[in-house]
N, C-alpha and C positions, 0 to 999 in steps of 0.2 A: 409543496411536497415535503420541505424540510418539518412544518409544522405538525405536517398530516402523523411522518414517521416519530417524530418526539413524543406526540401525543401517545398514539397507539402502543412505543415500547412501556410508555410511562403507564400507561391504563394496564398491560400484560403484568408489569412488575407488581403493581397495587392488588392482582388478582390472586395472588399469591401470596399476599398478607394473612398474618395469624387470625386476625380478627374474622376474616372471611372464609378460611379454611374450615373453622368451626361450627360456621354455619353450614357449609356444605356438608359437612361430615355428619350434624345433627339432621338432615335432609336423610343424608344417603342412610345412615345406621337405621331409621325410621322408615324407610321403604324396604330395607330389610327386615324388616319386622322385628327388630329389636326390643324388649322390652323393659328396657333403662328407663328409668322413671326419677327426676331430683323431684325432691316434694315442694310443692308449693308456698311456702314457709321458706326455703332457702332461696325461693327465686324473687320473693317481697324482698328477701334483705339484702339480694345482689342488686338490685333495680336501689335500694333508698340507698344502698352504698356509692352506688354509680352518681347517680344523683347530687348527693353531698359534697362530692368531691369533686364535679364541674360545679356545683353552685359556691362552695368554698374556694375555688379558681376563681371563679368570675368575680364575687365580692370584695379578695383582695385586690383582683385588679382596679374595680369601680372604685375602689378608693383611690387611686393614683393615678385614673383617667377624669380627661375631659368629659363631664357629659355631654355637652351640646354634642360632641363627634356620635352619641350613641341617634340621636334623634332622627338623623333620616333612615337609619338602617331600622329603627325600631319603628316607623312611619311605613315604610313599606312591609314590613313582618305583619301588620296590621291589615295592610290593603291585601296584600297575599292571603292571609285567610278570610277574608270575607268574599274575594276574587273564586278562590277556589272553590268553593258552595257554588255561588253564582257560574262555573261552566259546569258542575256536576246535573245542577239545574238547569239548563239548557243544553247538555251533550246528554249522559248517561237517561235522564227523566223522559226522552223521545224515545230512547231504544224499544225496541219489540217484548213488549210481557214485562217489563220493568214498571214498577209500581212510585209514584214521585214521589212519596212518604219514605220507602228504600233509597230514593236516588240522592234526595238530603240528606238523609242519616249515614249514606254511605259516602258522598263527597264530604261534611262534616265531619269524618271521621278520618278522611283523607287532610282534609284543610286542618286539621288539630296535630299534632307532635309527638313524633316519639321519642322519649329520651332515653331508648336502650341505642335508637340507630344514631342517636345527634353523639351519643358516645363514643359509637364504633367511629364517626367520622372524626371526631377529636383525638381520636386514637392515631387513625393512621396518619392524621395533617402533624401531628409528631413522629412519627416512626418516617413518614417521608420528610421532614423538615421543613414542614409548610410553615411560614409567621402565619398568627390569626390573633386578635384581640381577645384575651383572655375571658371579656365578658360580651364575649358574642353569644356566649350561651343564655347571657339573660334575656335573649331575643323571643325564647322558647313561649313565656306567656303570651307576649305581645302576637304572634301569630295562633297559638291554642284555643284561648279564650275566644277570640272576635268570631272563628269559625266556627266552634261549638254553638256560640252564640244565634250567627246569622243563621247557621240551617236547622234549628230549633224554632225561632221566629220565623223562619220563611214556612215550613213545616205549617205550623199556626195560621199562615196567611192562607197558604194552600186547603185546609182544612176547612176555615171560616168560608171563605168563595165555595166549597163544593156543599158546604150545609145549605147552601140556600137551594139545592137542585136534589135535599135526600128523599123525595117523593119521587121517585123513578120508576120505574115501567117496570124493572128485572124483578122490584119487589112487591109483597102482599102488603097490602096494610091488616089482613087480618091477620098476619104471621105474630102473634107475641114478643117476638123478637126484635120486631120492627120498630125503629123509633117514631115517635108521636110527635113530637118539637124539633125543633132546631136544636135546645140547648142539650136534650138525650143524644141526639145526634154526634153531636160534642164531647159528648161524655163518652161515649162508645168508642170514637174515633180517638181523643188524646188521651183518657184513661183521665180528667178531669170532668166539674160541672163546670168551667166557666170560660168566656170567649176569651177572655184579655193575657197574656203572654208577657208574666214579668219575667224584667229581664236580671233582676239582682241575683235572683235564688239560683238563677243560670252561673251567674257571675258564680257565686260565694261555693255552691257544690264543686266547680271547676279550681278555685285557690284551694279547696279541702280535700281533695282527691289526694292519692299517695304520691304520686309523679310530680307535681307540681308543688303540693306541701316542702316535702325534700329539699326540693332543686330552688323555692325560696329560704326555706331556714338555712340552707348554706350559704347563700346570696346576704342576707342576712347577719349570719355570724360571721363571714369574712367579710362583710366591709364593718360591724361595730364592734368585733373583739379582734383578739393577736393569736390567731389559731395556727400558722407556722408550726410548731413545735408536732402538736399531733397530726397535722397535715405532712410532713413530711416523714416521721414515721408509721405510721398506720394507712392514712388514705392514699395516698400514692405509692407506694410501695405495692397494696393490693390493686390498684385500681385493674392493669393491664390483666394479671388472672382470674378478677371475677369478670371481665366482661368475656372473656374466654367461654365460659360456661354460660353465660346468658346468652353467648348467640348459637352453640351447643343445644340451651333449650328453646329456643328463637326457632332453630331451624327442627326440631322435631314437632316442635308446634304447629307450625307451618302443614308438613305434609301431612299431620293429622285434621284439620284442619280442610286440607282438598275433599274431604266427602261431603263438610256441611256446605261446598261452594255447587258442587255437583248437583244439590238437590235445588239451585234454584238457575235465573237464565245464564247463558255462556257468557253475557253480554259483561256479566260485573266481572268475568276474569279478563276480558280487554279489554275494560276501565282501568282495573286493577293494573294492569302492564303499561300503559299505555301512562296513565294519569300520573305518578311519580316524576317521569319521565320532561311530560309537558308540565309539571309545577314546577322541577326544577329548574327548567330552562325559562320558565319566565322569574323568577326568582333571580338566577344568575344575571339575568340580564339589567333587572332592577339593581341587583348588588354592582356590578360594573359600571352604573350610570354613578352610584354614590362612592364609587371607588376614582372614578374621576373628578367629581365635587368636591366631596371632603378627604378623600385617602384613606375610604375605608381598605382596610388587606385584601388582597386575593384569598388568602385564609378565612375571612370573615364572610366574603363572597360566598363559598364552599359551604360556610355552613348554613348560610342562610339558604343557599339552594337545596342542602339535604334535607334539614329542618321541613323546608315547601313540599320536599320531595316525601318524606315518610308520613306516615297514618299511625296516630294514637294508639298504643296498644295497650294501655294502663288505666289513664284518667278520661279519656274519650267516650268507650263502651259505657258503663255505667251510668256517665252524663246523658248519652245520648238512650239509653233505655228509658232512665225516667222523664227526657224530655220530649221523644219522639217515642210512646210506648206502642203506636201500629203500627210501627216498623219493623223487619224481619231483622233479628239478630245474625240469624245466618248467611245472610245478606253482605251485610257492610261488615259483619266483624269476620267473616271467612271470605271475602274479597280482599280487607287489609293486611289476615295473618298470615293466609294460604299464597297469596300472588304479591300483594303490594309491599309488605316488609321484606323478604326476600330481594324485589325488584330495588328497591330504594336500597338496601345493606350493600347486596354483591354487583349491583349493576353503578346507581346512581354516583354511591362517595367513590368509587375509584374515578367513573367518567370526570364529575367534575372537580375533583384533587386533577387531574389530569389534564383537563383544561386549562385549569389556573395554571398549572405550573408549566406548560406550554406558551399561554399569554405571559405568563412572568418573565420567561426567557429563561 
C-alpha cells in the first residue's frame, strides 16, 4: 500500500506540471472554438529548437560516456520498434473494417518517435529531479528508423501475397480500371511498378526528415566541437518556454484532428489509447532488466518507455505516405495526433516518471 500511495501522490503532482498544463489548455481553448492559430513556420522552428538542444545534450555527454553502457538500451530501442509493428499487425489488422495496409502504417507510426513528447518527458525528469543519462536521447533513431522500416517492408509483403489473388470475383475484368497483371496490380496498390522493397531509400528519407536531421546534427556538434558557450546561453535558457507552446499547439492539434479519426473505424481510437500504454510498459520492462545488467538510470528507463510509448508526429507521416501510399492518412496520422500523443504526453511520462521514482525509493 505504501508503494501504491507514493506512486499515485507522485503521478497527481506530475499532472500538474507546466508542460502538461499546456497541453490541456490547448485542448480545451480548441473545443471552445477558439481561433488562435501559431503559423506553421514557428512551430518547425520550436520542434528544430527542441531537438538541437536534447541532441547537443546527449553529444556532450557521449563524449564523456561509456559506449558499451549505451548498447543494450540501444539493442532493445531496436527490438521495440520492430516489436511494435509486429502487435499492430496482429492486434489492430484483425479488428472489424480495419484495412492491414492502415494497421501497418498506423502501428509504424506508433513504433516511430516523437521528439516533441521525448522532450516534454525530459522536461519534467528535470523539473521532478529524475537522474537519466544525458544521451538517452540518442536512443530516438535506434527505435524510429527499424519501425518505419519494418511496416513499410511488411506492408510490401502483405501486398506482394494478395497480388497473386487480384482476379477476384467483386471485380469486372472488363472494368478499364481493372488491372491486367500482377505487376499493374502493384502499381495501383503501392503507387510503384516494382515488386522488391529497398530498404536504404527507407533508411536515408528517415535520417533527412526534420525531426531526426536536428536531433543528429546536435548529436553531432556536441560530441566533435565545444558548444557550452552558446548552449548555455541561448539553448537552454529557451528550451522550457518553447516547449510550452509546442504542447499549446500539440494539444489544439489534437482536438482538430478528432473529425479526421471520426470519419474512419472506432477501432484506431482504442488502439490509439490502449497502444502507448502497452509499448510503454513493455519498454519499461526491457529498460529495468538493463537497469539491473548494466545500471542503466531509472531516468533512462522513463525514457525509453516514453520514447516506445509516443507516435511520430514530424518524421514518421511523410515516410510513411511515400512508403505505404494505400494507406489512409487519416487513419494512422489522426489516431497518433487526436488520441495517441495526448495519451503518451499527459497520461504516459507522468505514469512512468512515477513509477520509477516509486521503484527508486
Amino acid at each position: 500500500m505504501d508503494f501504491l500511495s507514493d506512486f499515485l501522490t507522485k503521478f497527481g503532482a506530475q499532472l500538474q506540471s507546466p508542460t502538461l498544463g499546456f497541453l490541456i489548455g490547448g485542448i480545451v481553448i480548441a473545443a471552445l472554438g477558439s481561433e488562435l492559430t501559431i503559423p506553421d513556420a514557428v512551430y518547425q522552428f520550436i520542434v528544430f529548437m527542441l531537438l538541437m538542444k536534447v541532441g547537443l545534450t546527449g553529444g556532450q555527454a557521449i563524449r564523456d560516456s561509456n559506449l558499451v553502457e549505451m548498447l543494450l538500451p540501444a539493442l532493445f530501442a531496436v527490438l521495440i520498434g520492430i516489436l511494435i509493428v509486429f502487435i499492430g499487425r496482429y492486434t489492430l489488422a484483425k479488428l472489424p473494417k480495419i484495412k492491414v495496409v492502415d494497421a501497418l502504417a498506423t502501428s509504424g507510426l506508433f513504433g516511430a518517435v516523437s521528439g516533441s513528447t521525448m522532450a516534454a518527458a525530459l522536461t519534467l525528469l528535470d523539473e521532478q529531479g529524475v537522474v537519466y543519462e544525458p544521451w538517452a536521447a540518442a536512443l530516438y533513431p535506434f527505435m524510429d528508423i527499424p519501425a518505419l522500416v519494418t511496416a513499410i517492408v511488411v506492408a510490401s509483403i502483405y501486398l506482394n501475397k494478395k497480388s497473386d489473388n487480384y482476379l477476384s470475383k467483386e471485380e469486372s475484368p472488363n472494368n478499364p480500371e481493372y488491372p491486367t497483371t500482377r505487376q499493374e496490380y502493384l502499381s495501383k496498390q503501392r503507387g510503384t511498378g516494382g515488386n522488391q522493397v529497398e530498404i536504404w531509400p527507407i533508411i536515408k528519407e528517415s535520417l533527412q526528415g526534420s525531426a531526426l536531421s536536428a536531433l543528429l546534427l546536435g548529436l553531432a556538434l556536441g560530441l566533435l566541437t565545444q558548444p557550452e558557450s552558446v548552449y548555455k546561453t541561448f539553448y537552454e535558457p529557451l528550451f522550457r518556454g518553447l516547449l510550452s507552446v509546442l504542447m499549446l499547439i500539440m494539444g489544439m492539434e489534437a482536438w482538430a484532428r478528432l473529425g479526421e479519426l471520426r470519419k474512419v473505424a472506432q477501432w484506431y481510437a482504442v488502439y490509439a489509447f490502449v497502444a502507448p500504454l502497452l509499448h510503454g510498459f513493455i519498454a519499461f520492462g526491457l529498460g529495468m532488466i538493463a537497469h539491473y545488467a548494466t545500471g542503466f538510470s531509472l531516468g533512462g528507463v522513463v525514457i525509453l518507455a516514453v520514447i516506445a510509448a509516443s507516435s511520430s508526429d514530424i518524421s514518421g507521416p511523410p515516410t510513411l505516405r511515400a512508403g505505404i501510399p494505400s494507406a489512409n492518412p487519416s487513419a494512422y496520422i489522426g489516431a497518433s495526433t487526436a488520441v495517441g500523443t495526448p495519451v503518451a504526453i499527459a497520461l504516459c511520462i507522468p505514469l512512468f516518471t512515477g513509477l520509477a521514482q516509486a521503484l527508486g525509493g
